[in-house]
Each structure stands twice: as C-alpha cells, then as structure tokens.
C-alpha positions in Angstrom: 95.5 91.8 111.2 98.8 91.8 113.5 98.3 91.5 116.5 100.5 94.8 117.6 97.5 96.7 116.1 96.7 99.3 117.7 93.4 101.8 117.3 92.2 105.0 118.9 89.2 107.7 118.8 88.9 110.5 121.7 85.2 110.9 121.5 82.9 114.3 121.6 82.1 113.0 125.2 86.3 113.0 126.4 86.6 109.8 126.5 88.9 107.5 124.2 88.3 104.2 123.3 91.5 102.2 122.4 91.6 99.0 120.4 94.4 96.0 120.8 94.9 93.5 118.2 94.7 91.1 116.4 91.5 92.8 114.6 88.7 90.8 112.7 87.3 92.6 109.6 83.6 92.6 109.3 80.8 94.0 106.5 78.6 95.1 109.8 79.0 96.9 113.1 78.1 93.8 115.8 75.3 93.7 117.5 77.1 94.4 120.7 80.5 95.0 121.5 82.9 97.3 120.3 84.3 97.9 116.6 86.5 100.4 114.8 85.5 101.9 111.3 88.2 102.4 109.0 87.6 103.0 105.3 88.9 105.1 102.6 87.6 108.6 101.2 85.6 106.6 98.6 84.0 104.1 101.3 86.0 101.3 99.0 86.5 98.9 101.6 83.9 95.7 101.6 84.8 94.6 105.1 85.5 98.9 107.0 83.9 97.6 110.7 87.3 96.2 112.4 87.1 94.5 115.8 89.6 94.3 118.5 91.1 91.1 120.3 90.5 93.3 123.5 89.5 97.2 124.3 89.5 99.6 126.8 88.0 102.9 127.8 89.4 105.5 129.4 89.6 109.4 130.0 90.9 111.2 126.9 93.9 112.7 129.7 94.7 108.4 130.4 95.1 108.0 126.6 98.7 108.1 126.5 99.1 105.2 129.1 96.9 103.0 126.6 99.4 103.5 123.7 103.1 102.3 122.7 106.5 103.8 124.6 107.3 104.3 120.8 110.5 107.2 120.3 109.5 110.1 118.8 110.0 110.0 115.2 112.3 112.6 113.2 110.8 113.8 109.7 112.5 115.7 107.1 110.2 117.4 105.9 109.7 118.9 101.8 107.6 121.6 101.1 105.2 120.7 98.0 105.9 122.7 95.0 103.4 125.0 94.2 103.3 124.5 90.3 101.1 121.7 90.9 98.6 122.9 93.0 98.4 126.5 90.7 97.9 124.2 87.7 94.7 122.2 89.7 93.7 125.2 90.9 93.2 127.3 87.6 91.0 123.9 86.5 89.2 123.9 89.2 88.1 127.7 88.2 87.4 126.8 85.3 85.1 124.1 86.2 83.6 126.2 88.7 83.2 129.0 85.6 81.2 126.5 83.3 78.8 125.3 86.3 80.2 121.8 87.2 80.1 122.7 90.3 80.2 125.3 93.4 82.9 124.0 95.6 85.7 121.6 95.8 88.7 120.8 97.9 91.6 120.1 96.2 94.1 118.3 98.6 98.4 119.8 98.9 100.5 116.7 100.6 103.7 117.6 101.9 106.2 114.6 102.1 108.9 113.7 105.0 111.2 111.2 105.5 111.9 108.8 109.0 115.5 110.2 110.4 114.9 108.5 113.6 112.6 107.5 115.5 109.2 105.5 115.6 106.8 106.8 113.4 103.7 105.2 115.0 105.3 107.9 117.9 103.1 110.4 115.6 100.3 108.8 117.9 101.7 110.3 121.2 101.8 113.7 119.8 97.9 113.8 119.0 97.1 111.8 122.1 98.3 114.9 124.1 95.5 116.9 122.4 92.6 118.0 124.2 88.8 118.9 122.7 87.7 120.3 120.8 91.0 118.2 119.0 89.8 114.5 119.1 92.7 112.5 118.6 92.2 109.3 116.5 94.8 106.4 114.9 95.4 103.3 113.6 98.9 101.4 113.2 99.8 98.4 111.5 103.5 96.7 110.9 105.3 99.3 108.9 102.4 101.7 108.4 99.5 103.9 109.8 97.9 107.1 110.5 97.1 109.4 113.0 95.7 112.9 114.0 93.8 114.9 115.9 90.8 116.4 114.2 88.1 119.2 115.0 85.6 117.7 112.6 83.0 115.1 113.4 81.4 113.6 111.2 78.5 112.4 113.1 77.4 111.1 116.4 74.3 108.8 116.8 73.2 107.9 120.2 69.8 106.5 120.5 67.5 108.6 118.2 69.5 111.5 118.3 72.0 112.3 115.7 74.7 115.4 116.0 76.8 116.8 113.3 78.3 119.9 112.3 79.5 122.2 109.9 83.3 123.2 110.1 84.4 125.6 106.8 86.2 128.7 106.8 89.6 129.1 108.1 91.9 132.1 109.6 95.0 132.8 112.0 94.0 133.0 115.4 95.2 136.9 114.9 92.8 137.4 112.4 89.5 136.0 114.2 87.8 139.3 113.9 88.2 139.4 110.3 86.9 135.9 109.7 83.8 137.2 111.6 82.9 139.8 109.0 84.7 138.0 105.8 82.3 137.3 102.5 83.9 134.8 101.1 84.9 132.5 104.3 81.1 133.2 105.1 80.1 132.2 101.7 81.7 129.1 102.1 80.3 127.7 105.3 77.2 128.6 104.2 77.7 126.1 101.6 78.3 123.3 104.1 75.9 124.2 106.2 72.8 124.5 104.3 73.9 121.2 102.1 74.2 119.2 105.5 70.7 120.6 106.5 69.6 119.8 103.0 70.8 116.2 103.1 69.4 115.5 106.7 65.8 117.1 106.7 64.1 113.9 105.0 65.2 111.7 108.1 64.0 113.8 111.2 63.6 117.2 112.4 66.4 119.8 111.9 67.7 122.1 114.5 71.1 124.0 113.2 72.2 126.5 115.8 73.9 129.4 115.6 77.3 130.1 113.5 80.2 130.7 115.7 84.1 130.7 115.3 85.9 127.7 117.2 89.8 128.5 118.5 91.9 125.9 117.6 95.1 128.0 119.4 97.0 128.6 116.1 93.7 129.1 113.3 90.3 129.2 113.8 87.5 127.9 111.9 83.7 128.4 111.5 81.5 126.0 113.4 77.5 125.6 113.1 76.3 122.6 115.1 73.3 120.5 114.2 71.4 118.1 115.7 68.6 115.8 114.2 66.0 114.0 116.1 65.6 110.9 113.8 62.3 110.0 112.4 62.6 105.5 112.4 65.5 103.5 111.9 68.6 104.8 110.3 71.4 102.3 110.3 74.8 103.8 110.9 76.0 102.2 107.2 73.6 104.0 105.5 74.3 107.7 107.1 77.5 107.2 106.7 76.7 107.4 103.0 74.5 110.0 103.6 76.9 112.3 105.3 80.2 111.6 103.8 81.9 113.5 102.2 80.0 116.5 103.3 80.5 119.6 101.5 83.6 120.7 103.7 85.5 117.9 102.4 83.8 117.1 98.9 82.1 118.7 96.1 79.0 120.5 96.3 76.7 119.4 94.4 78.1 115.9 95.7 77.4 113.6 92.2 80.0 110.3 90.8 80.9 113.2 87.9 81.8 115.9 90.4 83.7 113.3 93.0 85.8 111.4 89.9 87.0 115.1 89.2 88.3 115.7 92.9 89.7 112.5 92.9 91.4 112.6 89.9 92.9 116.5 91.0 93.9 114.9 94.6 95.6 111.6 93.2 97.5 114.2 90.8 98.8 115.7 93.5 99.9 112.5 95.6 97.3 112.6 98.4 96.4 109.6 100.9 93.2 107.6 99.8 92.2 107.5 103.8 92.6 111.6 104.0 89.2 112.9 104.8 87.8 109.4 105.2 85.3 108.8 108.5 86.9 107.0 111.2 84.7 106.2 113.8 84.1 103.3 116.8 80.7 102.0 117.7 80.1 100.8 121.3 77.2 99.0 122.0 74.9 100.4 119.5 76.3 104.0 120.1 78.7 105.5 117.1 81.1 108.3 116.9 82.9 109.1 113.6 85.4 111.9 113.2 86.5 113.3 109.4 90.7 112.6 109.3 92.1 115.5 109.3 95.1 117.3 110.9 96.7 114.1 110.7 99.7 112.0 109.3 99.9 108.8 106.9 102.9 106.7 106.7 104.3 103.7 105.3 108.0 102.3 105.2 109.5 105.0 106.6 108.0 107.8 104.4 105.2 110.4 105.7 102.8 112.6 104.2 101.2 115.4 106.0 98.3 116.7 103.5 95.8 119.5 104.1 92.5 120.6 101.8 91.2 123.8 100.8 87.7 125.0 99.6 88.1 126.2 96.3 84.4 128.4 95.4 83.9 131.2 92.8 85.8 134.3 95.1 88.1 132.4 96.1 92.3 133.2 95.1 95.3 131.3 94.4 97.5 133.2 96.3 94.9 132.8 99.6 94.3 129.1 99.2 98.0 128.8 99.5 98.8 130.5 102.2 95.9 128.7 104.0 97.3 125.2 102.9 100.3 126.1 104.8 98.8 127.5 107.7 96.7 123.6 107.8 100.1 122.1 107.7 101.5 124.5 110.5 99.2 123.3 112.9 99.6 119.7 112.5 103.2 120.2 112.3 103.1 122.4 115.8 101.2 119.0 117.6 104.1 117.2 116.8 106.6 119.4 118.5 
C-alpha cells in the first residue's frame, strides 16, 4: 500500500483509532497490535486484516488533527433516475410474491463529479460527526471511502459480544408516527429476531428493548443486544456469522437469495464495499461498523448510494422517498 494511506474508525467507546501507511495486508488479525479490516460486501478479499506502519489513538473530538489539511471537495451531483430502481423494485415484489424471500435491500447510487477540491476532504466532513454517528475511512492514491455510520456491526471485548438491530427509517418530524407504524415495525422485527436467531447457539441472548434513535434529520429503530459468549469465537468466523445481517441483506440469508441482491445492486451501479464491515482490532479487542452514510470515489468521480428494505407492505413510491431522505443526510454532513 502507499504510504499516504490513511485509515479511521470512531469507536462505540468515543474514541478513534487512526492508521498511517504504508499498510501490510494479512489473512489474520495479529496476535497483538493494531489492524484495520477492510473487505467487500461479499467478504471477497483473501488478505481484509490491513496493518499500519504506525497508529494512534485519540478522542473522537481530536480526530480531525489526525487526518489530512485536504480542501474540501466540490461534487456535482446527478440524481439517479428512478426507472431503474421502479423496474428492480417490481422484481423484487415479485420474488417476495412467490416465497424467495421476506426482505431485501436493493441499493440507489447517486453519482457526482470532483469540481474542486480534494476528495479524500470527504473524510473531514464525517470526522466532525459525533455518536451515535461513528465516522470511519480509508484513502488510497486516487481513491477511497468514507462515512459516518449509526450501524455497528459488532463489538467483541473479552467474552462479551454487542450488536444491534438498526431497521426502520423516518423524518425526524415524523418520530411519533414511526413509533406506531406496521410496516417499519414489521421490518425491524425482521432484523431483530434473525440477529437473535443467528447468535443463540454461541452464548446467552439478552435483546433489550426497541427504541427510536435521532439521527438530527431521520430517525431509525434501534434494539441492542448483547451476547455473553459460550468458548472461543474467533472474530473471522462472526464476522461470517453476522454479516450481512438482515438490515443490509436478504432474510432468509442463502448464496440463491444474496446472487439475486447482488445481481439487482450491480444493475444499478452500486459500490462492492457499500454495506461491507469495516472494523479495527486492538489488542485482541474488535469493533466493526456496517458502511453506511458514506461516500466512495475513484479518479475524481463519487458515488453516494443508500439501501432500502423492500418486504411484502412495503411501496414504490415510499422506498423512494426514503432513498432520498438516506442521501439527504449524508449530503447535509458534507455541508
């Protein structure tokens, strides 16, 4: 790797761990030390544990003085065109209709184009992000990505592991309605009793209660859940486990059901590292965050996508709308 590599992940805990390169590529975590894990949404990468020629540690509100003077980039942005999306939507339904599956998350990129700027200056923008946003990045020569995202994927401390399940998305305005609607219910529900499902042969279960999480602009439903692990679990093999959970991926989660939502998402242009696990592992401890909220660019051209779970009740003209509110948000960090 180059040497101006540069890696980030604002932990659960507030604190971000930054990564300088050059970077060595690895099949494992080390044994001690510090590495960053950076794969794709299929987990394609032979050699994902990457670690730094040097790191630091630092308060999440230091992050900023860790990173790159790098000018603010200028995107022009283009809307996607909703033909596509209609057309993946109404298979989807169908698929849905005949059993193949009960949930899905087709993927809507929008595109932009450098007019100035550094893009990498995308990091600054999520570093200024506080928690329950955990900023996270990594730049290369001439490409990257970074974001700040709400989802973890899972932390593992010890024999403790934490998750949680975040589904279900409004406006800020429209909190109260969330609280009481069927569908956005429906659809948590989903996540949440397939991550419970998927963890209760490895330790004992506690999910806690449902509640909404304010993200300033939209709010989502959150149900944390924590797992005291029974033996060893190596961090490899629950990433496996875990990703992609049901908020991301298909439920049930099987290679037919996950070549259909990859073939959908590569129809409609979206970045193999969207909704990947990103994660850094210090000294046996490991944090991995789901990229979301987040932006992917290479030779001067962006994309900005954003996912939607597609069940039985749910309409075209909804998923939409709450595509563009996703975008919104992640567009309103960079400002």
């Amino acid at each position: 790797m180059n040497g101006q590599t540069v890696a980030f992940l604002v932990r659960p805990d507030g604190r971000a761990v930054v990564g300088h390169g050059p970077f060595v590529a690895q099949a494992a975590p080390p044994r001690a030390g510090v590495a960053f894990y950076v794969n794709d949404f299929m987990l394609g990468v032979a050699a994902p544990w990457q670690v730094p020629a040097r790191w630091e540690e630092v308060a999440a509100a230091d992050l900023l003085a860790c990173l790159g003077a790098w000018a603010a980039p200028a995107w022009e942005w283009s809307e996607p065109e909703a033909a596509g999306f209609a057309e993946v939507f109404q298979q989807v339904e169908e698929a849905i209709r005949r059993g193949a599956f009960e949930k899905t998350v087709p993927v809507v990129v929008e595109s932009g184009r450098l007019a100035g700027g550094d893009p990498r200056g995308v990091a600054l923008a999520f570093a200024r992000t506080r928690l329950p946003h955990m900023a996270y990045g990594w730049m290369e020569e001439g490409r990257g990505f970074a974001g700040a995202t709400p989802e973890l994927l899972f932390s593992l401390a010890g024999k403790v592991l934490r998750t949680m399940a975040l589904a279900g998305t409004a406006r800020i305005e429209e909190a109260d309605i969330l609280a009481v609607d069927d569908k956005e219910i429906r659809e948590h529900e989903y996540v949440a009793q397939a991550l419970v499902a998927k963890l209760a042969d490895i330790g004992e279960v506690v999910r806690r209660e449902r509640r909404v999480l304010d993200l300033g602009p939209i709010v989502h439903f959150l149900t944390p859940i924590e797992v005291r692990l029974e033996g060893g679990q190596d961090v490899d093999g629950l990433l496996r486990r875990l990703h992609p959970t049901p908020a991301l991926g298909p439920l049930p989660r099987v290679p037919e059901t996950m070549a259909m939502l990859v073939a959908w998402r590569e129809r409609l242009g979206w970045p193999a590292g969207f909704g990947a696990p990103f994660g850094v592992w210090v000294d046996g401890a490991f944090d991995a965050v789901v990229c979301i909220r987040g932006v992917w660019w290479q030779d001067g051209v962006a994309q900005l996508p954003a996912g939607c779970g597609v069940i039985e009740a749910s309409r075209l003209v909804s998923e939409w709308r709450e595509l563009r509110l996703k975008r919104a948000a992640v567009k309103a960090m960079l400002e």
